[in-house]
PDB file of N, CA, C and O in Angstrom:
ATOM      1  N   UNK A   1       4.526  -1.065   1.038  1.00  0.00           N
ATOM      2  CA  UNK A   1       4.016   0.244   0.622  1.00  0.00           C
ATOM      3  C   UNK A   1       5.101   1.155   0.033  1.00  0.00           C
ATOM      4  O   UNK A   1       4.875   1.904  -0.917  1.00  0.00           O
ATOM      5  N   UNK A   2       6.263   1.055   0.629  1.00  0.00           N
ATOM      6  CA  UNK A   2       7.339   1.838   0.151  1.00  0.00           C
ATOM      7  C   UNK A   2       7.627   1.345  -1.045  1.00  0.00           C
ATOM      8  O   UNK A   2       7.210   2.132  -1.895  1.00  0.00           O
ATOM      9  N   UNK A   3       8.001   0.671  -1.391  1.00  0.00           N
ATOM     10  CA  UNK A   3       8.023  -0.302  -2.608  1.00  0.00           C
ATOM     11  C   UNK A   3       7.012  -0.040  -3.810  1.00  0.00           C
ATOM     12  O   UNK A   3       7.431   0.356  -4.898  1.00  0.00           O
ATOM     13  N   UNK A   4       5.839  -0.247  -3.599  1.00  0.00           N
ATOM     14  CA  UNK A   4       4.937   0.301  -4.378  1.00  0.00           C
ATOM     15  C   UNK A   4       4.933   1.639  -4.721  1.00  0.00           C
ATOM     16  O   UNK A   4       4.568   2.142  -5.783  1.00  0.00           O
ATOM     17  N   UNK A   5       5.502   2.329  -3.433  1.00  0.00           N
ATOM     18  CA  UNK A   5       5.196   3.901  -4.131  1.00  0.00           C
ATOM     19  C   UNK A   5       6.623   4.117  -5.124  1.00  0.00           C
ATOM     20  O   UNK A   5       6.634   4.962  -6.020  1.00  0.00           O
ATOM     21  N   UNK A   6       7.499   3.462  -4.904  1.00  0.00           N
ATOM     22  CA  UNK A   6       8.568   4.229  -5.978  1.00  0.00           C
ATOM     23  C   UNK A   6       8.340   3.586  -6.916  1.00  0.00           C
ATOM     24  O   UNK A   6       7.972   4.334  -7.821  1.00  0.00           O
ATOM     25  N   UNK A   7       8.357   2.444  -7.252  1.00  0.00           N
ATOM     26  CA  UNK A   7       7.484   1.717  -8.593  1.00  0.00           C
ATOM     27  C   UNK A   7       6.408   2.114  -9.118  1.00  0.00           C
ATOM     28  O   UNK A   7       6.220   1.744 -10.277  1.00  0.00           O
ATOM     29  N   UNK A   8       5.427   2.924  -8.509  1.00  0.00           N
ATOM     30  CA  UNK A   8       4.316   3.421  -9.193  1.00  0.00           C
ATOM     31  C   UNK A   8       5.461   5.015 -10.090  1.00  0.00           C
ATOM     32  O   UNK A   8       5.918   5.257 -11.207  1.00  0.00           O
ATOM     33  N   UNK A   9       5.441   5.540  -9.010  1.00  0.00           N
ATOM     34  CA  UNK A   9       6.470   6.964  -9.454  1.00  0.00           C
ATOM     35  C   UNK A   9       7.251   6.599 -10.377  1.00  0.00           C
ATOM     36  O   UNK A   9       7.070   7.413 -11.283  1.00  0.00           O
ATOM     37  N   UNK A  10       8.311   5.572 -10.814  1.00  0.00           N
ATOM     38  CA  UNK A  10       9.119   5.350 -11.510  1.00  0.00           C
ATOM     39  C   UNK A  10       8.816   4.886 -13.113  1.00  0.00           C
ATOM     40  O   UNK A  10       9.549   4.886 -14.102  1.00  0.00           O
ATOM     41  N   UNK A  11       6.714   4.298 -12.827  1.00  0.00           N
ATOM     42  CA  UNK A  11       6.183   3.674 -14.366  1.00  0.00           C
ATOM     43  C   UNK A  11       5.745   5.068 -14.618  1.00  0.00           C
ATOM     44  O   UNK A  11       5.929   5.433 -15.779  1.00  0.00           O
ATOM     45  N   UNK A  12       5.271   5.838 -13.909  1.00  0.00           N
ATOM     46  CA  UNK A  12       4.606   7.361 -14.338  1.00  0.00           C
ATOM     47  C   UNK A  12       5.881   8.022 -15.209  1.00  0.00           C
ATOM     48  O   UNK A  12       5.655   8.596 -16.274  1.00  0.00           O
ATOM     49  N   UNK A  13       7.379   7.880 -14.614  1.00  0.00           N
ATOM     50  CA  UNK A  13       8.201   8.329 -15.300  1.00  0.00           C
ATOM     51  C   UNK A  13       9.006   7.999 -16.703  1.00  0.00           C
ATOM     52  O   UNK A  13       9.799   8.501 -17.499  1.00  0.00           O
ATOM     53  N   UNK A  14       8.326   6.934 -16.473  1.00  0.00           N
ATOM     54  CA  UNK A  14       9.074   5.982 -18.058  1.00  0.00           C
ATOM     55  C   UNK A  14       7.856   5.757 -18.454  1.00  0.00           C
ATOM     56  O   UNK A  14       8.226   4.998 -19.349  1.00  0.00           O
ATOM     57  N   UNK A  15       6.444   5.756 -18.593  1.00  0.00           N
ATOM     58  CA  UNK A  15       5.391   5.240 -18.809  1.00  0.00           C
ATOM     59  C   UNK A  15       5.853   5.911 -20.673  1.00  0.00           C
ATOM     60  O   UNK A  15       6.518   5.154 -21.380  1.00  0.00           O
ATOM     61  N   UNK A  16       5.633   6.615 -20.961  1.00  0.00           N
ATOM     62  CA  UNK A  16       5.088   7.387 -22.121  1.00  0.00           C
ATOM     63  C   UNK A  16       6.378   7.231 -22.904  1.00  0.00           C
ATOM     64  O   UNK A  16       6.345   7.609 -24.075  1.00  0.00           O
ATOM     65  N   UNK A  17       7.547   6.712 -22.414  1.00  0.00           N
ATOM     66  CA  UNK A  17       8.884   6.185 -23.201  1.00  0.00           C
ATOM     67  C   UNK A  17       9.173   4.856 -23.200  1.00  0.00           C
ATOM     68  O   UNK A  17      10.329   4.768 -23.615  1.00  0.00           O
ATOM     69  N   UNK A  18       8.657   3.555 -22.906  1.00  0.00           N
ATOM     70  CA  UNK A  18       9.018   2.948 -22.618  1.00  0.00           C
ATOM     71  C   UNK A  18       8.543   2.450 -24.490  1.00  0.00           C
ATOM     72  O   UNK A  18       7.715   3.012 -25.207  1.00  0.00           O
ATOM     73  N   UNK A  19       9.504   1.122 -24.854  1.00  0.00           N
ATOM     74  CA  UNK A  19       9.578   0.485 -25.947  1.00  0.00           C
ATOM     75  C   UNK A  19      10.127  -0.907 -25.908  1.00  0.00           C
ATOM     76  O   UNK A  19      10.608  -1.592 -25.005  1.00  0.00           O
ATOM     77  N   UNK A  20       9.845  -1.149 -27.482  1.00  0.00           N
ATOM     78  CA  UNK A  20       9.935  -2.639 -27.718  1.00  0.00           C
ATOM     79  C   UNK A  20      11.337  -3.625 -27.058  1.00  0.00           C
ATOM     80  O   UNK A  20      11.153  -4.813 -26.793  1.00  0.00           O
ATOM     81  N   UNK A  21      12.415  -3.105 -26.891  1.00  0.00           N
ATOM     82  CA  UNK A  21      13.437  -2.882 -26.180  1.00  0.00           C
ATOM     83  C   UNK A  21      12.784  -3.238 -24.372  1.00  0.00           C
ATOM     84  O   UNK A  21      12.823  -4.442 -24.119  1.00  0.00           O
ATOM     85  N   UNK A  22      12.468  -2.727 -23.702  1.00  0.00           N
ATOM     86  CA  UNK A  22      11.567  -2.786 -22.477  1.00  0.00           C
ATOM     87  C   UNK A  22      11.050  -3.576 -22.305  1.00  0.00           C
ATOM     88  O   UNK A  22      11.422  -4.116 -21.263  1.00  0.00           O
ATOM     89  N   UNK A  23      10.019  -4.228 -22.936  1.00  0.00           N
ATOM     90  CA  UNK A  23       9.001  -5.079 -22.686  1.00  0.00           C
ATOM     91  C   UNK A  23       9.781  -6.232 -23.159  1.00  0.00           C
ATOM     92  O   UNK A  23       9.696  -7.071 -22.262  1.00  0.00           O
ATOM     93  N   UNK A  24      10.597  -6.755 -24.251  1.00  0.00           N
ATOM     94  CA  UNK A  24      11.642  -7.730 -24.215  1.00  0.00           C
ATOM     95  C   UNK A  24      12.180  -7.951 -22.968  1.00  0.00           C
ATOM     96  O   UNK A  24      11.686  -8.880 -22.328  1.00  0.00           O
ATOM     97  N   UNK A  25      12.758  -7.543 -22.647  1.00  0.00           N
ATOM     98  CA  UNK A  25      13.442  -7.419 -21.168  1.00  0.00           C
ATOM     99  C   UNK A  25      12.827  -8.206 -20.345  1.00  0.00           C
ATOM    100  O   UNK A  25      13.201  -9.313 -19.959  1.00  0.00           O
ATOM    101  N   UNK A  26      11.294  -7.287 -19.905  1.00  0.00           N
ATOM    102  CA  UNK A  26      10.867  -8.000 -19.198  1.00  0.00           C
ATOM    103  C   UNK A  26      10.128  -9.576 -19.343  1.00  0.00           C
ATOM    104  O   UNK A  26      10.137 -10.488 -18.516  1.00  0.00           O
ATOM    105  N   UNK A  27       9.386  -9.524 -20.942  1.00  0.00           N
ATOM    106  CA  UNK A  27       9.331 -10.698 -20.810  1.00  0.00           C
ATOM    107  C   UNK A  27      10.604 -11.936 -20.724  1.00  0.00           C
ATOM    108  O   UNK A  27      10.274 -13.122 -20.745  1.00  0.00           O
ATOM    109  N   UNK A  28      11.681 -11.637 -20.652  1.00  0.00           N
ATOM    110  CA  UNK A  28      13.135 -12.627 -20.640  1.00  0.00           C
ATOM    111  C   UNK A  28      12.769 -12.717 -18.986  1.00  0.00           C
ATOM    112  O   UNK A  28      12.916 -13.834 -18.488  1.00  0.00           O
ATOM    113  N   UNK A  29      12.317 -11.656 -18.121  1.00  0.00           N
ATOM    114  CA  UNK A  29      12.918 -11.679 -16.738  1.00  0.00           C
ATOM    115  C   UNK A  29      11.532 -12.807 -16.391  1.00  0.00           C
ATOM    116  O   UNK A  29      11.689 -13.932 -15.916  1.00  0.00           O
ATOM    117  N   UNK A  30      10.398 -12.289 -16.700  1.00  0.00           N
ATOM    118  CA  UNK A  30       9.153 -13.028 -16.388  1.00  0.00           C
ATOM    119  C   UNK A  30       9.758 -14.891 -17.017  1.00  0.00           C
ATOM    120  O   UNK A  30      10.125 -15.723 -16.187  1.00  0.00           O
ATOM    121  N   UNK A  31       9.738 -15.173 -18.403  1.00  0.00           N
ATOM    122  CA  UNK A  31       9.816 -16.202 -18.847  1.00  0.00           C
ATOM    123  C   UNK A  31      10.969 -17.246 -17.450  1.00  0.00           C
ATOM    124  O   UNK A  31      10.500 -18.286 -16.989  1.00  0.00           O
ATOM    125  N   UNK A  32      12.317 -16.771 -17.010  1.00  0.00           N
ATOM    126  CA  UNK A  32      13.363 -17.001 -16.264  1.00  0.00           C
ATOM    127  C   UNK A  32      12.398 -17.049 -15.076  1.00  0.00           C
ATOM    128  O   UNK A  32      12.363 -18.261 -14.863  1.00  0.00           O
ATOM    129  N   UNK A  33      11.702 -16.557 -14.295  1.00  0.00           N
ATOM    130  CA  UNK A  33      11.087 -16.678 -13.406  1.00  0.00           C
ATOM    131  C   UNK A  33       9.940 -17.395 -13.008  1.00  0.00           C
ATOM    132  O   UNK A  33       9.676 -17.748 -11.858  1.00  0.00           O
ATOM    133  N   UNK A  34       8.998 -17.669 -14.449  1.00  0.00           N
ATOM    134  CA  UNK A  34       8.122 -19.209 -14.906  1.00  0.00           C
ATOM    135  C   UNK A  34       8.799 -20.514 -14.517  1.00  0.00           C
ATOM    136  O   UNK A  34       8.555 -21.341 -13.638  1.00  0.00           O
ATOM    137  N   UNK A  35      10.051 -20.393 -15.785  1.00  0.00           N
ATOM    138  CA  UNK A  35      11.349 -21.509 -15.550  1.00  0.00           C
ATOM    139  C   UNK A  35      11.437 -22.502 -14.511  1.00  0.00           C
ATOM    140  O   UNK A  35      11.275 -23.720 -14.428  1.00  0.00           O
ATOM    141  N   UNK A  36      11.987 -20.840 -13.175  1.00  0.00           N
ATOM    142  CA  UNK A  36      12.075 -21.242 -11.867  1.00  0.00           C
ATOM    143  C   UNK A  36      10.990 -21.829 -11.116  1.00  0.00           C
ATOM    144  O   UNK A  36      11.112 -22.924 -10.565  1.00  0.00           O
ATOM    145  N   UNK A  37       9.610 -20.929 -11.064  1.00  0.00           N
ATOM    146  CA  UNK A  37       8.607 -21.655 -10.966  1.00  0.00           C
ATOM    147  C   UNK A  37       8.450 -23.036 -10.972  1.00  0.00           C
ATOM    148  O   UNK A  37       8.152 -23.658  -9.953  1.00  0.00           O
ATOM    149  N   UNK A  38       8.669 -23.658 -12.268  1.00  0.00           N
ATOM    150  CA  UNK A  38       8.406 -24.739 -12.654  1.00  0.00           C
ATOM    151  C   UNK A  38       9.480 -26.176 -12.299  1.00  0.00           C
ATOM    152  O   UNK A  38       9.313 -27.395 -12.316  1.00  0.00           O
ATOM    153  N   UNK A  39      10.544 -25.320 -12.006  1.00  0.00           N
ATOM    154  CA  UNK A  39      11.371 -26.280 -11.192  1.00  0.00           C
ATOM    155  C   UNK A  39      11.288 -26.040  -9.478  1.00  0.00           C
ATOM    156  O   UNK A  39      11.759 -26.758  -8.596  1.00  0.00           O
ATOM    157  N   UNK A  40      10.849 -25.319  -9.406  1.00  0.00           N
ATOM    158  CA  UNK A  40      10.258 -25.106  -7.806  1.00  0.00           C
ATOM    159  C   UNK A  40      11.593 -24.728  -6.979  1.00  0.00           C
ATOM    160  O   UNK A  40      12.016 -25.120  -5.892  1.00  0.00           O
ATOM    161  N   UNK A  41      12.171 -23.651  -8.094  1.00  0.00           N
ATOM    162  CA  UNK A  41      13.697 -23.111  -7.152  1.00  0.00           C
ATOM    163  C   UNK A  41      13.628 -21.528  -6.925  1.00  0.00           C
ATOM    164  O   UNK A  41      13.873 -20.606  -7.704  1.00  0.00           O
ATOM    165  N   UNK A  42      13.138 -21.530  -5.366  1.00  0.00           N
ATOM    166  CA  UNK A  42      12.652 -20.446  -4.891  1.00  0.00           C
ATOM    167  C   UNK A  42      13.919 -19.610  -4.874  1.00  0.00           C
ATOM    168  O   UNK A  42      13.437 -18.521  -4.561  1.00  0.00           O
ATOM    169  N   UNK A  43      14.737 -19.481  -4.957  1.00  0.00           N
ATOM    170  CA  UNK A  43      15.921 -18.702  -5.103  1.00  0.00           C
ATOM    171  C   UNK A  43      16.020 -18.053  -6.407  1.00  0.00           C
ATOM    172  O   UNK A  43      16.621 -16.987  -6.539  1.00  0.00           O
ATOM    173  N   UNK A  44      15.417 -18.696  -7.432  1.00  0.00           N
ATOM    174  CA  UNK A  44      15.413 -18.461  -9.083  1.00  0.00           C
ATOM    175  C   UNK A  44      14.348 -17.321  -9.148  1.00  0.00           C
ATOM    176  O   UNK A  44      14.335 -16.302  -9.839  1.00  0.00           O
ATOM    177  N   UNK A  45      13.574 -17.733  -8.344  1.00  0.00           N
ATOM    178  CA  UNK A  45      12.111 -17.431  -8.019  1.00  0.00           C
ATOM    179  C   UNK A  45      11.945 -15.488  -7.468  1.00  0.00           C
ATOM    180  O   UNK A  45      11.216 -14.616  -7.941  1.00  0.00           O
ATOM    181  N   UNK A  46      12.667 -15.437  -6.656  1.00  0.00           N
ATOM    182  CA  UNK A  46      12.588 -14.429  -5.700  1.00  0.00           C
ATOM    183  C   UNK A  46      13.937 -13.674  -6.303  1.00  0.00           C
ATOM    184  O   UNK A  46      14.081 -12.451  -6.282  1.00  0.00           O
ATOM    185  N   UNK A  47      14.924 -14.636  -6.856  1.00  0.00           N
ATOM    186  CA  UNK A  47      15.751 -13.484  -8.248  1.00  0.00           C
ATOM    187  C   UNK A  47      15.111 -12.772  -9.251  1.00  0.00           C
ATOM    188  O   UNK A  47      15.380 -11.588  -9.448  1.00  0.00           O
ATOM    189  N   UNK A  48      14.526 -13.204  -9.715  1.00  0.00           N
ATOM    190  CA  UNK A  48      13.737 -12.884 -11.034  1.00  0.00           C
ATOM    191  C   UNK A  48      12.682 -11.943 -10.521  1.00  0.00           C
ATOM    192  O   UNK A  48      12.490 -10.883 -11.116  1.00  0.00           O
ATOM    193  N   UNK A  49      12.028 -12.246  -9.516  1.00  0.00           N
ATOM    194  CA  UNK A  49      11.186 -10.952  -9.158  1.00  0.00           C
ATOM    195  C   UNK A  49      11.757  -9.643  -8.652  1.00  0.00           C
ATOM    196  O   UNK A  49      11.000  -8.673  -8.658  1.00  0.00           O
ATOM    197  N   UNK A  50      13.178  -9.471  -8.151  1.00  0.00           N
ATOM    198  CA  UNK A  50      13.833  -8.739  -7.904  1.00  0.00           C
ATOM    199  C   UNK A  50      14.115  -7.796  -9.011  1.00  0.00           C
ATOM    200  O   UNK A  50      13.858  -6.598  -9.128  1.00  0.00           O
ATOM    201  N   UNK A  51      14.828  -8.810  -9.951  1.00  0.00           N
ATOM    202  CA  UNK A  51      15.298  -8.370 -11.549  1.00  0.00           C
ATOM    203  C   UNK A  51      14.345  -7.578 -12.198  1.00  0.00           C
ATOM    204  O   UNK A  51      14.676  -6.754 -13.051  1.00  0.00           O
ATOM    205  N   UNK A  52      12.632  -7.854 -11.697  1.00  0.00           N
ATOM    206  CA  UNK A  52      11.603  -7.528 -12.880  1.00  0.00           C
ATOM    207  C   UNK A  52      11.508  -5.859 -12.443  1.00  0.00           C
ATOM    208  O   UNK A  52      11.642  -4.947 -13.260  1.00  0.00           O
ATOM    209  N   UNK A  53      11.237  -5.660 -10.919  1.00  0.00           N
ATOM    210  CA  UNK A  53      11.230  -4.578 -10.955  1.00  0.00           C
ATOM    211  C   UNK A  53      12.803  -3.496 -10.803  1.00  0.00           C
ATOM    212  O   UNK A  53      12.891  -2.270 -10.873  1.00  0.00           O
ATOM    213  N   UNK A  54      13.696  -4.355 -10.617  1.00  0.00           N
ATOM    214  CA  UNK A  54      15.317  -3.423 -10.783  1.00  0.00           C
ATOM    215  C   UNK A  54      15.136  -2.613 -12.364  1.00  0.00           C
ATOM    216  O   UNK A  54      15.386  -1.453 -12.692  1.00  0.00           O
ATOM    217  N   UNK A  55      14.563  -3.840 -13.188  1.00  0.00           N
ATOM    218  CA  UNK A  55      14.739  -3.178 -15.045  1.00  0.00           C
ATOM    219  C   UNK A  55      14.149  -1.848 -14.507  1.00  0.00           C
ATOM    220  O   UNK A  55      14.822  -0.834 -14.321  1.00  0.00           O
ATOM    221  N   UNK A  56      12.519  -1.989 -14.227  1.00  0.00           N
ATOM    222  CA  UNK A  56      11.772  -0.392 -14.245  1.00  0.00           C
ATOM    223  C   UNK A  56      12.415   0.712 -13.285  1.00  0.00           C
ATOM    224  O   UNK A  56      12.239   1.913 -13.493  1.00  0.00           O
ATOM    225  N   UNK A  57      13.331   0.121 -11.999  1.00  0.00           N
ATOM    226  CA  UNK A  57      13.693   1.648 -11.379  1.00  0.00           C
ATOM    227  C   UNK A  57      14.862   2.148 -12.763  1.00  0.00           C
ATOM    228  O   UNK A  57      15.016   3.117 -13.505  1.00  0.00           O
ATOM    229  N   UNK A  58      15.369   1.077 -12.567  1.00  0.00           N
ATOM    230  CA  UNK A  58      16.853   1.464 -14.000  1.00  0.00           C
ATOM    231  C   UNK A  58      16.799   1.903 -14.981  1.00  0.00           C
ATOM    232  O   UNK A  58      17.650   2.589 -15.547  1.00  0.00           O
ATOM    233  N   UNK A  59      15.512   1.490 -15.441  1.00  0.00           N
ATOM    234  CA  UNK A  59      14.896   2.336 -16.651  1.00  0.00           C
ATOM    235  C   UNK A  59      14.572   3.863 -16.650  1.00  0.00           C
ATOM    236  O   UNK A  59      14.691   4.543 -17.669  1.00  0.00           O
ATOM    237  N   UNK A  60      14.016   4.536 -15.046  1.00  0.00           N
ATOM    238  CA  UNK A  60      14.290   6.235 -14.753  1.00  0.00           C
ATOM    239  C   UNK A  60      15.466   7.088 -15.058  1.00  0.00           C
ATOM    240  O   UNK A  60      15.504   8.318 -15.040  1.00  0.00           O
ATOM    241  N   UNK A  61      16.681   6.030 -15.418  1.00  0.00           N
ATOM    242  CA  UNK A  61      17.776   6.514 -15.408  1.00  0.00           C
ATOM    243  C   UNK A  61      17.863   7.773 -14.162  1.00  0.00           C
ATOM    244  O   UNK A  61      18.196   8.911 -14.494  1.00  0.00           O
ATOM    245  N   UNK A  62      17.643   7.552 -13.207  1.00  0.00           N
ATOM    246  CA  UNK A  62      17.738   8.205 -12.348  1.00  0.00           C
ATOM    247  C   UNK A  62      18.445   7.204 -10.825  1.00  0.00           C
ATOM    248  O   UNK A  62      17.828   6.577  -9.964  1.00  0.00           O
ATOM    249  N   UNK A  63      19.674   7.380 -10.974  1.00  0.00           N
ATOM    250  CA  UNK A  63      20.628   6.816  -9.645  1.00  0.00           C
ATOM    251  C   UNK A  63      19.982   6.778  -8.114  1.00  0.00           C
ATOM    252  O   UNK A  63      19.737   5.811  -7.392  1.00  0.00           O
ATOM    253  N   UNK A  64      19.780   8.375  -7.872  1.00  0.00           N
ATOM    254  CA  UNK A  64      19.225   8.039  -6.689  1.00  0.00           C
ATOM    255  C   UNK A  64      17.998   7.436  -6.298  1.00  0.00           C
ATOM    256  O   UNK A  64      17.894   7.304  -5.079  1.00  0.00           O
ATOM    257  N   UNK A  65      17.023   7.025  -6.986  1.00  0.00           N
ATOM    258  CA  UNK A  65      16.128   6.306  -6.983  1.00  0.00           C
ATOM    259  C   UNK A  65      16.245   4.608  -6.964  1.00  0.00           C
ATOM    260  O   UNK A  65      15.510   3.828  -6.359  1.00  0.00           O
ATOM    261  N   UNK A  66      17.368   4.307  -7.796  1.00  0.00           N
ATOM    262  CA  UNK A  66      18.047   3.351  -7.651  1.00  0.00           C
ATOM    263  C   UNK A  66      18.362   2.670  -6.728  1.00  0.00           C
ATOM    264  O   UNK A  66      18.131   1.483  -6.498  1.00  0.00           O
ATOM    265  N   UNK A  67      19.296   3.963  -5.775  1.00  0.00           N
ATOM    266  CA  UNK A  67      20.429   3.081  -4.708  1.00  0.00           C
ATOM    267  C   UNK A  67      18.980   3.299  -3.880  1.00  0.00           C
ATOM    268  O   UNK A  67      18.913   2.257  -3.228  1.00  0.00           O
ATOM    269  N   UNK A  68      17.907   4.010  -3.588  1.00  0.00           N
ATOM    270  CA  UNK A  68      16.968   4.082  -2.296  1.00  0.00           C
ATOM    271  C   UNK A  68      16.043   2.969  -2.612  1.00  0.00           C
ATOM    272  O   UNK A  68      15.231   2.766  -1.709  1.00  0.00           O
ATOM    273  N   UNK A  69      15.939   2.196  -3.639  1.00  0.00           N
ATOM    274  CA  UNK A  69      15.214   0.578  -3.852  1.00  0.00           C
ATOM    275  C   UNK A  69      16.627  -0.381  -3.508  1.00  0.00           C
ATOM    276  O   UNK A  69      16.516  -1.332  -2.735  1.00  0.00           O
ATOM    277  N   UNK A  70      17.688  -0.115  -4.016  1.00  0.00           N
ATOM    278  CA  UNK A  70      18.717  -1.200  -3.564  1.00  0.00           C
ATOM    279  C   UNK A  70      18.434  -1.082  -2.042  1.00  0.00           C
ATOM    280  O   UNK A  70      18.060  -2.117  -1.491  1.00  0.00           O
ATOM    281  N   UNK A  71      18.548  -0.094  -1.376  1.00  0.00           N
ATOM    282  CA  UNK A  71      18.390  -0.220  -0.082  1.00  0.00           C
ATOM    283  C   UNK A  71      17.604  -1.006   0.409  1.00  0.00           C
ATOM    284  O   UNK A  71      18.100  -1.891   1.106  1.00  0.00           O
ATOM    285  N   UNK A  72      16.144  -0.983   0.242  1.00  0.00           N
ATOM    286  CA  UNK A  72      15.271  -1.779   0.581  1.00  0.00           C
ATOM    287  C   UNK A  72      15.106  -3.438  -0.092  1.00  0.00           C
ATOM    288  O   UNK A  72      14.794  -4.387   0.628  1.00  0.00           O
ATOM    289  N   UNK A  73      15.315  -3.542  -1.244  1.00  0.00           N
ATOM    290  CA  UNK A  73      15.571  -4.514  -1.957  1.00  0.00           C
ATOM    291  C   UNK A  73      15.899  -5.670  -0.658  1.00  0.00           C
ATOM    292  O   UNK A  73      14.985  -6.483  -0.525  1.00  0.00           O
ATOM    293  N   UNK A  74      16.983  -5.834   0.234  1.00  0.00           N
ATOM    294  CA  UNK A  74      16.837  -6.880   1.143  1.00  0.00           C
ATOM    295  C   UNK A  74      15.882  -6.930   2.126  1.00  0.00           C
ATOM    296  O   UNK A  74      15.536  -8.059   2.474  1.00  0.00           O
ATOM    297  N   UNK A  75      15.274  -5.812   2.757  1.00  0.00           N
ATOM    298  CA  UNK A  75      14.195  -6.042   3.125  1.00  0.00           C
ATOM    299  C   UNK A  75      13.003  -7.329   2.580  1.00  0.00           C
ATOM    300  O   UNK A  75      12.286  -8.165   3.130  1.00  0.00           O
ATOM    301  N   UNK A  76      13.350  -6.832   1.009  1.00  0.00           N
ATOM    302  CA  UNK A  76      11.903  -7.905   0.417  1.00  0.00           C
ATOM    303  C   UNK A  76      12.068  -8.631   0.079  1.00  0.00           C
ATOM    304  O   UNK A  76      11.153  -9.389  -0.243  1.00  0.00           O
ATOM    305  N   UNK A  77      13.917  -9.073  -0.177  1.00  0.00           N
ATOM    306  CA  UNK A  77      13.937 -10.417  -0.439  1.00  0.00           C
ATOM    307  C   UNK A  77      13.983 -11.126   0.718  1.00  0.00           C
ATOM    308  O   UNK A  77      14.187 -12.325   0.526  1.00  0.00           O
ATOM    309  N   UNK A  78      13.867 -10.804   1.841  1.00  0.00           N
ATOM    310  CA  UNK A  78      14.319 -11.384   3.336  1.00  0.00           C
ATOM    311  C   UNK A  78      12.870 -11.786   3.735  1.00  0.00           C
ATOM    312  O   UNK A  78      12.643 -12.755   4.460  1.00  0.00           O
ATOM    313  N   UNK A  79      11.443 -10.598   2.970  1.00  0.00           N
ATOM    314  CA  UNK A  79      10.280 -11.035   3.325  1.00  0.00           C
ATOM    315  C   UNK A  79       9.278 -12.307   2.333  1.00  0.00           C
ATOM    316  O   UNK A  79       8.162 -12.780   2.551  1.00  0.00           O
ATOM    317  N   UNK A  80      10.097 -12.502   1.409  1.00  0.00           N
ATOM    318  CA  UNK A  80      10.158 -13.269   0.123  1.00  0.00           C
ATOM    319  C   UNK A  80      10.747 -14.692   0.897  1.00  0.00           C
ATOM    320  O   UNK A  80      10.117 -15.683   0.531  1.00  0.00           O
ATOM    321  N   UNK A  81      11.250 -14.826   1.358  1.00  0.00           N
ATOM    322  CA  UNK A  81      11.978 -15.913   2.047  1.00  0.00           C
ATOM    323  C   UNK A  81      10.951 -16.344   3.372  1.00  0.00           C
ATOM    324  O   UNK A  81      10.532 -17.500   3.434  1.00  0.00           O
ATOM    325  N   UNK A  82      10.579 -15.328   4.424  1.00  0.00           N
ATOM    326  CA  UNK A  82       9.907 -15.968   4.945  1.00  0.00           C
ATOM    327  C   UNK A  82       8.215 -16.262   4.158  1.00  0.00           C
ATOM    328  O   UNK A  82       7.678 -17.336   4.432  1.00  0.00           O
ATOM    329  N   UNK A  83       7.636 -15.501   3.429  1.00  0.00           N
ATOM    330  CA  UNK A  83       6.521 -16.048   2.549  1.00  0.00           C
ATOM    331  C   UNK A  83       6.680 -17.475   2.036  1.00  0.00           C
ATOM    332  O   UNK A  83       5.838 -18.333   2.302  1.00  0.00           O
ATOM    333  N   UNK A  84       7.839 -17.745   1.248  1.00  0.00           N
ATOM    334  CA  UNK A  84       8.163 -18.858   0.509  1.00  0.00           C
ATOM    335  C   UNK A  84       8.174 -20.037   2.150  1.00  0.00           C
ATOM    336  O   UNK A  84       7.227 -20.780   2.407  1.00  0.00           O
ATOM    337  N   UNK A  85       9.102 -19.959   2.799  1.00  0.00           N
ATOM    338  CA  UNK A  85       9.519 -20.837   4.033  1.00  0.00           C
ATOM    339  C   UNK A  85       7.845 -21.344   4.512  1.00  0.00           C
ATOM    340  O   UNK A  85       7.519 -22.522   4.659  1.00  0.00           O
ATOM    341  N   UNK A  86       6.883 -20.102   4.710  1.00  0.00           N
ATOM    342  CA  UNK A  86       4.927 -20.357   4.950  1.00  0.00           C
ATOM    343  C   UNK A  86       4.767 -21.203   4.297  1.00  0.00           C
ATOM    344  O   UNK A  86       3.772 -21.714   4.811  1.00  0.00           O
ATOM    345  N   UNK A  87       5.088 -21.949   3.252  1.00  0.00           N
ATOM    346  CA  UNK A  87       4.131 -22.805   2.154  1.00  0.00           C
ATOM    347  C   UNK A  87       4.475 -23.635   1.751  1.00  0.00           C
ATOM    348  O   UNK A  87       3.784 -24.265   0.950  1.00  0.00           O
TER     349      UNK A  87
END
């Protein structure tokens, strides 16, 4: 939930600026994360989903919003690990 709410807050803030520049990005981070998918390297896997939403806080150009997702950021890759370990 925490997660979601600064990612929602952070597309509201770049929503109406975001460009061709942006969406490159992300499709490189998505395509790298198919990749992984497809070689079944959950480490590639749970990078790349990290990466997809780091672009959009980074994109607020706003720091402290930043370091308060870095913070949590191991939280979800730690819950990313046990999801992946389920299956």
């Amino acid at each position: 939930p925490i997660r979601r709410t600064m990612e929602t807050s952070a597309l509201k803030l770049v929503f109406r600026d975001l460009n061709e520049d942006d969406f490159r990005a992300w499709e490189d981070v998505v395509h790298s994360m198919r990749l992984a998918c497809e070689r079944g390297d959950r480490n590639g896997i749970i990078k790349y989903d990290i990466d997809f939403h780091r672009l959009l806080l980074a994109r607020t150009a706003q720091p402290d919003l930043l370091s308060i997702w870095q913070t949590i950021v191991l939280r979800v890759r730690a819950h990313f690990w046990n999801i992946v370990d389920n299956y």
